[in-house]
ChimeraX commands (.cxc) that place a marker at each C-alpha (Angstrom):
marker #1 position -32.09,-97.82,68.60 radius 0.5
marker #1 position -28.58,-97.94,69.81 radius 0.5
marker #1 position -27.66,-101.91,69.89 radius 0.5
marker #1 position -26.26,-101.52,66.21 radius 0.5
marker #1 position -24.12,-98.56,67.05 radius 0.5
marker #1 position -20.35,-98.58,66.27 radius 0.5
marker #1 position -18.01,-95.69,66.96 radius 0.5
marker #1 position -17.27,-94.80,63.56 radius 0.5
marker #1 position -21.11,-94.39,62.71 radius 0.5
marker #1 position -21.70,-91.92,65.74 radius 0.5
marker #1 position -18.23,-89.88,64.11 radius 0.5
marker #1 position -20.28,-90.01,60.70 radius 0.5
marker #1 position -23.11,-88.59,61.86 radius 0.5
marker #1 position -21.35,-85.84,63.83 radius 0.5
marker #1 position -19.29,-84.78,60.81 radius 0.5
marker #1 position -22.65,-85.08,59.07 radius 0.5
marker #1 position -24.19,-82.49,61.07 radius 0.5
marker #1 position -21.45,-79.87,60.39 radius 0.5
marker #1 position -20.56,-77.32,57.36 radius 0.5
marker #1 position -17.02,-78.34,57.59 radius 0.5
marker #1 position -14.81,-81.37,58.62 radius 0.5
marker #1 position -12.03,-80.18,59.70 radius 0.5
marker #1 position -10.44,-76.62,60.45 radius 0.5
marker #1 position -10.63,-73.72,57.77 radius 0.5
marker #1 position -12.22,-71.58,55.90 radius 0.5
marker #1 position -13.16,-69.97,52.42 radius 0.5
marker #1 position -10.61,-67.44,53.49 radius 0.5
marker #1 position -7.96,-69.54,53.50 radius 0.5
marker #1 position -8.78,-71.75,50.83 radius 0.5
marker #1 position -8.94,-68.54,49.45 radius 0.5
marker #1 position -5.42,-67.31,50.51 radius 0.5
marker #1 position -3.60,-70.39,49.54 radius 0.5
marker #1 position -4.97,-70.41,46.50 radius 0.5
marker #1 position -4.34,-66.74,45.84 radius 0.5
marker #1 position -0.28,-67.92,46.26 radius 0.5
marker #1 position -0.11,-70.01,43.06 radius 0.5
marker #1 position 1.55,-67.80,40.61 radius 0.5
marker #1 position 0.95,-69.43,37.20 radius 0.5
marker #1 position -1.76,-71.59,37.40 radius 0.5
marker #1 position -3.85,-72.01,34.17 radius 0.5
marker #1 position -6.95,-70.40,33.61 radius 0.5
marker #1 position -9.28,-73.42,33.29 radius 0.5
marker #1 position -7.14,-75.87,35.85 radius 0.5
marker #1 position -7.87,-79.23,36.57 radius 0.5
marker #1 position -7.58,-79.63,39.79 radius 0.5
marker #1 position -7.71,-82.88,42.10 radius 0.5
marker #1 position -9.32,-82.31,45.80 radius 0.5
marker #1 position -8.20,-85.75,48.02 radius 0.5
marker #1 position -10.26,-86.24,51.22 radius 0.5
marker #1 position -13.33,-83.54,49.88 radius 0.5
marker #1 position -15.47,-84.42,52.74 radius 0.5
marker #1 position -18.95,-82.46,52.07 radius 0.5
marker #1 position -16.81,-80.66,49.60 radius 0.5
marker #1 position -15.76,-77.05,51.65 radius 0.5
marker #1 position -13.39,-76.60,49.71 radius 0.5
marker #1 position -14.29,-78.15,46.63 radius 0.5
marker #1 position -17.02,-75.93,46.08 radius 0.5
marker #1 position -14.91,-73.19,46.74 radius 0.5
marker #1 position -12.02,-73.91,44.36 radius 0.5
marker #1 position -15.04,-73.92,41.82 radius 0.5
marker #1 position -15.72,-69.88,43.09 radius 0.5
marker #1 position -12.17,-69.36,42.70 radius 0.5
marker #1 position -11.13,-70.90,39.16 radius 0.5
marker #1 position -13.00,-71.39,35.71 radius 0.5
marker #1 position -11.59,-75.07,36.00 radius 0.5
marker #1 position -12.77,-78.44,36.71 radius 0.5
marker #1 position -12.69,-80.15,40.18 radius 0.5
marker #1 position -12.23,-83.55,41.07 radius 0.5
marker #1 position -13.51,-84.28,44.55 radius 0.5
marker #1 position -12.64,-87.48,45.97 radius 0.5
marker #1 position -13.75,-89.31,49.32 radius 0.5
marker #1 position -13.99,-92.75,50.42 radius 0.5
marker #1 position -17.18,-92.15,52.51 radius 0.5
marker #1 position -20.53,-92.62,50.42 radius 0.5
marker #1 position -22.62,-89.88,52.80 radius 0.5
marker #1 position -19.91,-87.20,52.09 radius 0.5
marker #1 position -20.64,-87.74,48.46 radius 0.5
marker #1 position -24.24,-88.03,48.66 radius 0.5
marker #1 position -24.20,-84.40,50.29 radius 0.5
marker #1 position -21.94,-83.19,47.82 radius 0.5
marker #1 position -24.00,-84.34,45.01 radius 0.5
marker #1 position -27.27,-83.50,46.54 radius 0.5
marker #1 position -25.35,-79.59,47.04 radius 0.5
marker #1 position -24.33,-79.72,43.15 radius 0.5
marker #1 position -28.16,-80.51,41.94 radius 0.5
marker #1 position -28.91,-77.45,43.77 radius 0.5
marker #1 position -26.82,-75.24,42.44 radius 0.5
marker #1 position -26.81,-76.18,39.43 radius 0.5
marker #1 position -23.05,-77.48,39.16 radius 0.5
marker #1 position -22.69,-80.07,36.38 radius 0.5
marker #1 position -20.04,-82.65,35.47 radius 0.5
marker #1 position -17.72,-80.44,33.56 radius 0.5
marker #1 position -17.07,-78.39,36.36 radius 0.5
marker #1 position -17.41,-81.22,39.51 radius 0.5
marker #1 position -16.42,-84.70,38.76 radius 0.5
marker #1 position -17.62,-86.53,42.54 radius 0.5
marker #1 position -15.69,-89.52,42.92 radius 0.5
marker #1 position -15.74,-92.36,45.74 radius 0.5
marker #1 position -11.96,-93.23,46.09 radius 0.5
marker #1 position -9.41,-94.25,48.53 radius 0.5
marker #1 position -6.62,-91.65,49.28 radius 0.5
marker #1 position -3.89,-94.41,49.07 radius 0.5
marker #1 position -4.87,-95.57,45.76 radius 0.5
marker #1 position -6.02,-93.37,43.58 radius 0.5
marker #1 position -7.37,-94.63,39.86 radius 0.5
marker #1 position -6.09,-91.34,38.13 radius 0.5
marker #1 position -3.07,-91.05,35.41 radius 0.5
marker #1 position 0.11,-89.87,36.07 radius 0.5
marker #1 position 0.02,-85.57,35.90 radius 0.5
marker #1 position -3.49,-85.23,35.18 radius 0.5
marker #1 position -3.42,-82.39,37.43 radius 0.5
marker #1 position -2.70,-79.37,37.55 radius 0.5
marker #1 position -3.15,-78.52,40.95 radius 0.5
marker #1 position -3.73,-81.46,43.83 radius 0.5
marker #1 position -5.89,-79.81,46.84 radius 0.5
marker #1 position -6.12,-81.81,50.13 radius 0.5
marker #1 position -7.64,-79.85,53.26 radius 0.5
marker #1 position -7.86,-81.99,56.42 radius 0.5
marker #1 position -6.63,-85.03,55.44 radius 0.5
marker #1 position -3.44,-86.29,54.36 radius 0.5
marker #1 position -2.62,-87.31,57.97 radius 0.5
marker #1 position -4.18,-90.57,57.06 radius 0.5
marker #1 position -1.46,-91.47,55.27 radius 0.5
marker #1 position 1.26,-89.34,56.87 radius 0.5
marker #1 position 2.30,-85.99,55.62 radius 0.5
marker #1 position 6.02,-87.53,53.81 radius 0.5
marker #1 position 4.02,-90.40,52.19 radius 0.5
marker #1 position 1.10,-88.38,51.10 radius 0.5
marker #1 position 3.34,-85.99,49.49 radius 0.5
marker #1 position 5.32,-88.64,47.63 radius 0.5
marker #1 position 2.05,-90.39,46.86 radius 0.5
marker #1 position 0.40,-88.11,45.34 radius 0.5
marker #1 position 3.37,-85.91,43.42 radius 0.5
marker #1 position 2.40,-88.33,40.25 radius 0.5
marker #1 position -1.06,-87.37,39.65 radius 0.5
marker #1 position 0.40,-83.63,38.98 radius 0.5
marker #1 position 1.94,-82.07,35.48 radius 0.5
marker #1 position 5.52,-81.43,35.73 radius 0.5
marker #1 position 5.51,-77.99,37.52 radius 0.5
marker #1 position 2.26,-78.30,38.86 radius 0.5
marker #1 position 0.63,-77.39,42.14 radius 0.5
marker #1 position 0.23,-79.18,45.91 radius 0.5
marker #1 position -1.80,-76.95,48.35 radius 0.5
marker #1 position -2.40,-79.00,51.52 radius 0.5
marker #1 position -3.03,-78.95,55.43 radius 0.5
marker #1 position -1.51,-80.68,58.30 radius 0.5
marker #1 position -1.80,-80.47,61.85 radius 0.5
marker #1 position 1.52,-79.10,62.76 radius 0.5
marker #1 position 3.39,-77.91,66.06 radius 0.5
marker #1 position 3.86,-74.34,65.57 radius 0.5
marker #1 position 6.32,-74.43,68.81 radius 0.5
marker #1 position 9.30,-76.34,69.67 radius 0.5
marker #1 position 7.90,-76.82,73.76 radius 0.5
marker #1 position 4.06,-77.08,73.61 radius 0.5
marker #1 position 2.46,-77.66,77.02 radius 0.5
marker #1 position 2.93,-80.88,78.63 radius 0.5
marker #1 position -1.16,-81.57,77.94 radius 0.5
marker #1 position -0.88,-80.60,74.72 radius 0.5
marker #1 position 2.50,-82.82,74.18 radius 0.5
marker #1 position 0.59,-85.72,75.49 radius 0.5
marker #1 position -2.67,-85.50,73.93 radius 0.5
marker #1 position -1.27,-85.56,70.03 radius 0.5
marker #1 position 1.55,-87.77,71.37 radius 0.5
marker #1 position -1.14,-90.60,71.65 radius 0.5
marker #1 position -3.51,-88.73,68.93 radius 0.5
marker #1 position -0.73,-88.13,65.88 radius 0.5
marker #1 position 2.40,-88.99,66.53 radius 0.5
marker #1 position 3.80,-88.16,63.36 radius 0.5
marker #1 position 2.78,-84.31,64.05 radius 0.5
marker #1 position 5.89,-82.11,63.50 radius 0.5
marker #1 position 6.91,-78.63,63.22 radius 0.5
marker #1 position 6.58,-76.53,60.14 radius 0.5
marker #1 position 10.28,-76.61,59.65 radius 0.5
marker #1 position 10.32,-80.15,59.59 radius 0.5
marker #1 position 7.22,-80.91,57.39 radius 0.5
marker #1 position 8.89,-77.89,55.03 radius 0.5
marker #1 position 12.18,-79.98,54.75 radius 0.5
marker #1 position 9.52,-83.35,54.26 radius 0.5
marker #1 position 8.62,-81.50,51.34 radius 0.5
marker #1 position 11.51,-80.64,49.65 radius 0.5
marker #1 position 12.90,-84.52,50.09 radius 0.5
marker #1 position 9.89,-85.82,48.69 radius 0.5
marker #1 position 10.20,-83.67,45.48 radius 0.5
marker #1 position 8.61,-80.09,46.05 radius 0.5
marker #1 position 9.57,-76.02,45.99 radius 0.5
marker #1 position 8.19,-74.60,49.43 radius 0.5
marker #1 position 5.87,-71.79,47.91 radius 0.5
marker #1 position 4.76,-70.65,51.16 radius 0.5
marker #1 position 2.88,-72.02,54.47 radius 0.5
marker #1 position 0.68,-70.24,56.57 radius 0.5
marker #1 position -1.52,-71.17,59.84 radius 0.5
marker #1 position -4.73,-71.24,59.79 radius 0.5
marker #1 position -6.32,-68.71,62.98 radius 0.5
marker #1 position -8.28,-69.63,65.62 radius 0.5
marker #1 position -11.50,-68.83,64.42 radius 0.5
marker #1 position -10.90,-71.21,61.59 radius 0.5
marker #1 position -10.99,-74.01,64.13 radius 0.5
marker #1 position -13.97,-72.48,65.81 radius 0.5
marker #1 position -16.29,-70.49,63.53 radius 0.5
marker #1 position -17.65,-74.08,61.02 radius 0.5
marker #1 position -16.02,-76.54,62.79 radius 0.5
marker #1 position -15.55,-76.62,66.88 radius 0.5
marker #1 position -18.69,-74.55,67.64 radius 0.5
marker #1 position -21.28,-76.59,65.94 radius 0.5
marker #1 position -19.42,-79.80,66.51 radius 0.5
marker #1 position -19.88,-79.02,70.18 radius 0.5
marker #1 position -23.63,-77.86,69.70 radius 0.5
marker #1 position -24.25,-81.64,68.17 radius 0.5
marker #1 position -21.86,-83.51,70.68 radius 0.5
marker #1 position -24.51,-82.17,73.09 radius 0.5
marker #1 position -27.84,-83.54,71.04 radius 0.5
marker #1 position -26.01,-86.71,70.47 radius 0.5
marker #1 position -25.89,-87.28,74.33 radius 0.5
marker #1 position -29.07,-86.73,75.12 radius 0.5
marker #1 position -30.22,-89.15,71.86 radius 0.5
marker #1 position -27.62,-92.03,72.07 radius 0.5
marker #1 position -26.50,-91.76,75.86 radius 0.5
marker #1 position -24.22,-94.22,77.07 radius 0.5
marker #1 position -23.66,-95.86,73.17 radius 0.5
marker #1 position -22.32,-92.55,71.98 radius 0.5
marker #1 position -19.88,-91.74,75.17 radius 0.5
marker #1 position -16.38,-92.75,74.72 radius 0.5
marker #1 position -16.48,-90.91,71.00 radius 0.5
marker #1 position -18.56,-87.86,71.94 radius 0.5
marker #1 position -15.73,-87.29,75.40 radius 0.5
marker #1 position -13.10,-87.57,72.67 radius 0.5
marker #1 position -13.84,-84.95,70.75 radius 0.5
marker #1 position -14.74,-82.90,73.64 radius 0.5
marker #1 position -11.45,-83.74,75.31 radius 0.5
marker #1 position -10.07,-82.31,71.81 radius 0.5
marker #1 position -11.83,-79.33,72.27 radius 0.5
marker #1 position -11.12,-78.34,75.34 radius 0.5
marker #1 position -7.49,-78.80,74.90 radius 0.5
marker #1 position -7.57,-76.36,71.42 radius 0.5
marker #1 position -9.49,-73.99,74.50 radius 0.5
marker #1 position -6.75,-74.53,77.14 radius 0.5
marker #1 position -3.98,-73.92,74.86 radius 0.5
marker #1 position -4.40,-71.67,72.10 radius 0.5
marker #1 position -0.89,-71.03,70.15 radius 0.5
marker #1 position 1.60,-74.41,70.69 radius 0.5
marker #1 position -0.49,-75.98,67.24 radius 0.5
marker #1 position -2.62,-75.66,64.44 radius 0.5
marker #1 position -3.29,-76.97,61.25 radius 0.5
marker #1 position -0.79,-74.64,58.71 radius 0.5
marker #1 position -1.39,-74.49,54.92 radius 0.5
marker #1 position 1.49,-75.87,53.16 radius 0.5
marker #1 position 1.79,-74.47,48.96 radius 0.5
marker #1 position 4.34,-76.66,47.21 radius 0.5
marker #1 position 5.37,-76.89,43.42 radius 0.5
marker #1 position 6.84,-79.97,41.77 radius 0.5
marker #1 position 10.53,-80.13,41.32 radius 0.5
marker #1 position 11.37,-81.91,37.89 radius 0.5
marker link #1:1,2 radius 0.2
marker link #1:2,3 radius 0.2
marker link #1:3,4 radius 0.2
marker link #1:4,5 radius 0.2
marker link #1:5,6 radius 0.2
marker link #1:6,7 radius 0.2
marker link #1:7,8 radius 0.2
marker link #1:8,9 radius 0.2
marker link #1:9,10 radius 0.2
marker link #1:10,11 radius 0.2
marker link #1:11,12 radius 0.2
marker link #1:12,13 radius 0.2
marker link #1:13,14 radius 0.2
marker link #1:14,15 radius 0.2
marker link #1:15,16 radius 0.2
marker link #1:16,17 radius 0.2
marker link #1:17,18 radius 0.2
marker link #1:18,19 radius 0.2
marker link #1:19,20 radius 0.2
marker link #1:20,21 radius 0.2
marker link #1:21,22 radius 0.2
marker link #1:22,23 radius 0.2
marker link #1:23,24 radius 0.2
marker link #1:24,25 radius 0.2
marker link #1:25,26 radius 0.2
marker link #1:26,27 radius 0.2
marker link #1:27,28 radius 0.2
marker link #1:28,29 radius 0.2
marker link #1:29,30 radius 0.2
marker link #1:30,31 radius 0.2
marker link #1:31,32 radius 0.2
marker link #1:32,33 radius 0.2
marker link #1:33,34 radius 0.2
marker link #1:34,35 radius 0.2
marker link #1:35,36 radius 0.2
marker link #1:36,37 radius 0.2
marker link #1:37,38 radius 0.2
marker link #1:38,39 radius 0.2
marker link #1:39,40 radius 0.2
marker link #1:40,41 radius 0.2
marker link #1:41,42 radius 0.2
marker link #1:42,43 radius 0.2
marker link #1:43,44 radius 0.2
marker link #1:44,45 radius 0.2
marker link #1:45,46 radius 0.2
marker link #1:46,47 radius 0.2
marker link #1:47,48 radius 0.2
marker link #1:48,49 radius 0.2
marker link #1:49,50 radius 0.2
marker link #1:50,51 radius 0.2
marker link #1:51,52 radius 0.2
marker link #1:52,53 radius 0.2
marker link #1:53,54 radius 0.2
marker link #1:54,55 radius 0.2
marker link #1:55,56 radius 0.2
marker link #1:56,57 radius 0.2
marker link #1:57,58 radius 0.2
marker link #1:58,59 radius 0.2
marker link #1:59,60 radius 0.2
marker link #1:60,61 radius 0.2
marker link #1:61,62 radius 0.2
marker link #1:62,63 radius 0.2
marker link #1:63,64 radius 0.2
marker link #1:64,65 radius 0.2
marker link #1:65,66 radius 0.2
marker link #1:66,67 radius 0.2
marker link #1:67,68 radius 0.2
marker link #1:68,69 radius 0.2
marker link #1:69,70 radius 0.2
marker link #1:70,71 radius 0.2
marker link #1:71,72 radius 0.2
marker link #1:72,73 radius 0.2
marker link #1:73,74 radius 0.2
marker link #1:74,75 radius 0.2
marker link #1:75,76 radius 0.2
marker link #1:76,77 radius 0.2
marker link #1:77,78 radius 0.2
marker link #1:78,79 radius 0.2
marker link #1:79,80 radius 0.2
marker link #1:80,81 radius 0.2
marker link #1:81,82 radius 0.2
marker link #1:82,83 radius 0.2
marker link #1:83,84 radius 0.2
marker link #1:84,85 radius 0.2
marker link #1:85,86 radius 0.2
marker link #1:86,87 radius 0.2
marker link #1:87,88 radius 0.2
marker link #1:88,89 radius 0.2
marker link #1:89,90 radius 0.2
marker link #1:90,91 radius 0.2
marker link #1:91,92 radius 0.2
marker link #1:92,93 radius 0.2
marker link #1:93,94 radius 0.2
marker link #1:94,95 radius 0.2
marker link #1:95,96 radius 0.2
marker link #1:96,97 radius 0.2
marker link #1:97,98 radius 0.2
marker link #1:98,99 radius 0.2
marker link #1:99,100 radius 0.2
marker link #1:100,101 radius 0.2
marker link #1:101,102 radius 0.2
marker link #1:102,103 radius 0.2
marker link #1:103,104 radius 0.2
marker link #1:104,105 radius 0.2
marker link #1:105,106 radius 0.2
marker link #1:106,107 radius 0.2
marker link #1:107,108 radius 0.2
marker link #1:108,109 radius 0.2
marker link #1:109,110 radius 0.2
marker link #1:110,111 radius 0.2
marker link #1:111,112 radius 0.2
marker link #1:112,113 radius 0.2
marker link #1:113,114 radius 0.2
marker link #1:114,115 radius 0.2
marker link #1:115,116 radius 0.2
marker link #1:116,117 radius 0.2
marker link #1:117,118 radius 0.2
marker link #1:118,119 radius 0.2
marker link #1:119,120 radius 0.2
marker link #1:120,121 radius 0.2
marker link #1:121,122 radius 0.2
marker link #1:122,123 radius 0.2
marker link #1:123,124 radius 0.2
marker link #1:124,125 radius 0.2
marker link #1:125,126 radius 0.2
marker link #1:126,127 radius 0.2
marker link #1:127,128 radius 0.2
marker link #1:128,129 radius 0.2
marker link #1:129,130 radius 0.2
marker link #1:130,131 radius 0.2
marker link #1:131,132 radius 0.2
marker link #1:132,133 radius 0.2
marker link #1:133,134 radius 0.2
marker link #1:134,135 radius 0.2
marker link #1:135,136 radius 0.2
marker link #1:136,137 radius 0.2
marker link #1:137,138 radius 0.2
marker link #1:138,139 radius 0.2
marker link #1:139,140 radius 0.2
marker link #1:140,141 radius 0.2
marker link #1:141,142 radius 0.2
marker link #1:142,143 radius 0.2
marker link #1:143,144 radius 0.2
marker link #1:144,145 radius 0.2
marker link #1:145,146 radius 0.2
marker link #1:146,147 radius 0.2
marker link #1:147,148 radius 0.2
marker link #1:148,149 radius 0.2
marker link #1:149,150 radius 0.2
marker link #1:150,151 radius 0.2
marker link #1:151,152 radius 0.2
marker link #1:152,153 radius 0.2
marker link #1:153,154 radius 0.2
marker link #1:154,155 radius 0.2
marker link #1:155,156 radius 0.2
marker link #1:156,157 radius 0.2
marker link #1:157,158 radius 0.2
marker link #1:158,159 radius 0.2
marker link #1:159,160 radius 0.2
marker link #1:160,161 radius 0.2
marker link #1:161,162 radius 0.2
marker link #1:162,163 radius 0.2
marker link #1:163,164 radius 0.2
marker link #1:164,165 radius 0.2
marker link #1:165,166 radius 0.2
marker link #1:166,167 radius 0.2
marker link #1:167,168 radius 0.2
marker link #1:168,169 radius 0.2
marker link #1:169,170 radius 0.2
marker link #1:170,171 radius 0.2
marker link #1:171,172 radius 0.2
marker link #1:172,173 radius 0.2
marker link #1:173,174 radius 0.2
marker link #1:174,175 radius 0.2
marker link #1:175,176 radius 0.2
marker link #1:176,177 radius 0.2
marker link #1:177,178 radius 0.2
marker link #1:178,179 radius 0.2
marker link #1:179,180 radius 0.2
marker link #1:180,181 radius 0.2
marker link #1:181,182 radius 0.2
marker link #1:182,183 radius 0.2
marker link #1:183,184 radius 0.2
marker link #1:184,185 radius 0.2
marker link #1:185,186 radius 0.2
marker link #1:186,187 radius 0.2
marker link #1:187,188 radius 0.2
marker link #1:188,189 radius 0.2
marker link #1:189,190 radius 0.2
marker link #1:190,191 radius 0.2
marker link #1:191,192 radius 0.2
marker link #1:192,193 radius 0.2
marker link #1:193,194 radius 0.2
marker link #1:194,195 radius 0.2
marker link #1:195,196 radius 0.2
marker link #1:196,197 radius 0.2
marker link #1:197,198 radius 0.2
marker link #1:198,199 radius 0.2
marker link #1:199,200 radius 0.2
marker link #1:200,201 radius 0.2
marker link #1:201,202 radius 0.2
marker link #1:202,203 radius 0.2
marker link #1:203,204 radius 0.2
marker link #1:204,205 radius 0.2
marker link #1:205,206 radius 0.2
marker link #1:206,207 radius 0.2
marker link #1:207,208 radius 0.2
marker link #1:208,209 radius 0.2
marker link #1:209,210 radius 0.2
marker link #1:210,211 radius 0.2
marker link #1:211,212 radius 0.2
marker link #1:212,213 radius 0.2
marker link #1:213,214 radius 0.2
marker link #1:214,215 radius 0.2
marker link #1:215,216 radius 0.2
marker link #1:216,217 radius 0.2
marker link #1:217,218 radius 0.2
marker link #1:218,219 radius 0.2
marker link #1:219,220 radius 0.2
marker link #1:220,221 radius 0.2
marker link #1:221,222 radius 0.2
marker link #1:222,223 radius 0.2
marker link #1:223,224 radius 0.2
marker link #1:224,225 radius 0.2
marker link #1:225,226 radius 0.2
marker link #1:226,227 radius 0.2
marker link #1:227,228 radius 0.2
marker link #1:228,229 radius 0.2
marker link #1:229,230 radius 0.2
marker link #1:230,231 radius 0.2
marker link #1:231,232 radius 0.2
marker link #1:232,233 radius 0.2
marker link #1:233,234 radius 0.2
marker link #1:234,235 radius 0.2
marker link #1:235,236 radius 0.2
marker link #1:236,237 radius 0.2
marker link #1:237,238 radius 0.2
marker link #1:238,239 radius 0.2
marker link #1:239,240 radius 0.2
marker link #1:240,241 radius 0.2
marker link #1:241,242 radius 0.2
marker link #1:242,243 radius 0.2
marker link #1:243,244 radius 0.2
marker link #1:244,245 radius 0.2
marker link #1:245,246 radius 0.2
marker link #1:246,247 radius 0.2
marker link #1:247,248 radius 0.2
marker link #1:248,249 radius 0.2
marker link #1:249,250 radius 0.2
marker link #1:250,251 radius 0.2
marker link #1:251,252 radius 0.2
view
């Protein structure tokens, strides 16, 4: 049952298992959305990185508009369209789309309002900015998060952990000056609290880590200790980081 294991399909089916895929919550979703001044009435807005769709299913609560959701992984989008059917969501509110983050097949501003929660460290928060600024009207909306140092001397652990882990991770100054080079108005940033990272998303995740040993064993291990050594550091050293909620507007 285990010889056609591969790390990434034991992360799939742990992210499977869970309500959300990364830090957050409908209250911030919520709360960053609540900052957009002038947004239309009926927005389209573009979610990159949807996951099972969190926050794409929210944004639909929050706004008569339409939402794009896009994800590269077909079992997030299976779950998304499976949650859809049941409640009754059609295709002129949710358009699900299978897409890669670095090359996205949509026309230049076709949105009003590009939503990302979780995810544009894949590309690296400067280059996902600049990316992705094209795909909005002039004036329109970027409401992202990134995993951010919210101190200037984090603990050593913590240091070395995202040193290896993300690299790229800066402080909120620094991403906020990122911003403005790559073409944006700071609107506002926020950090997401604690319980954001443990309510939906570090609580359960833990609860599975723990079936998934006892089912896979050894073939599971060297993921599962990862993202319990991940964990336990967000336990150990609650302040130095956290994802933060970053609410641009196109310059033009």
């Amino acid at each position: 049952m285990t010889d056609d294991l591969d790390p990434f399909k034991i992360f799939l089916e742990l992210q499977l298992a869970l309500q959300r895929n990364g830090p957050g919550s409908a209250a911030s979703t919520a709360r960053a959305f609540a900052m957009l001044p002038d947004l239309p009435e009926a927005p389209r807005i573009l979610d990159i990185g949807c996951g099972q769709g969190a926050s794409s299913f929210e944004l639909l609560r929050l706004t008569k508009g339409q939402v794009t959701a896009v994800d590269l992984f077909d079992p997030f989008l299976e779950r998304m369209n499976a949650r859809a059917t049941r409640e009754g969501i059609g295709d002129e509110r949710l358009v699900i789309e299978r897409a890669d983050m670095e090359a996205l097949p949509f026309h230049h501003g076709a949105f009003d309002l590009v939503w990302s929660e979780g995810a544009i460290y894949h590309l690296g928060f400067a280059r996902g900015l600049a990316l992705w600024r094209r795909f909005l009207k002039p004036g329109g909306y970027m409401a992202v998060t990134e995993c951010t140092w919210l101190t200037d001397e984090p603990s050593a652990e913590a240091r070395a952990f995202w040193d290896e882990a993300y690299p790229a991770m800066a402080t909120v100054a620094a991403n906020s000056a990122a911003a403005e080079r790559a073409g944006y108005d700071i609107i506002g940033t926020f950090a997401l609290p604690p319980e954001d990272w443990w309510a939906e998303y570090y609580t359960p995740m833990r609860a599975r880590i723990a079936d998934m040993r006892e089912t896979y064993g050894a073939a599971a291990k060297a993921v599962l200790d990862q993202k319990e050594a991940e964990i336990a550091l967000f336990e150990r050293n609650p302040g130095p980081y956290s994802y933060v909620f970053y609410v641009l507007r196109r310059k033009d």
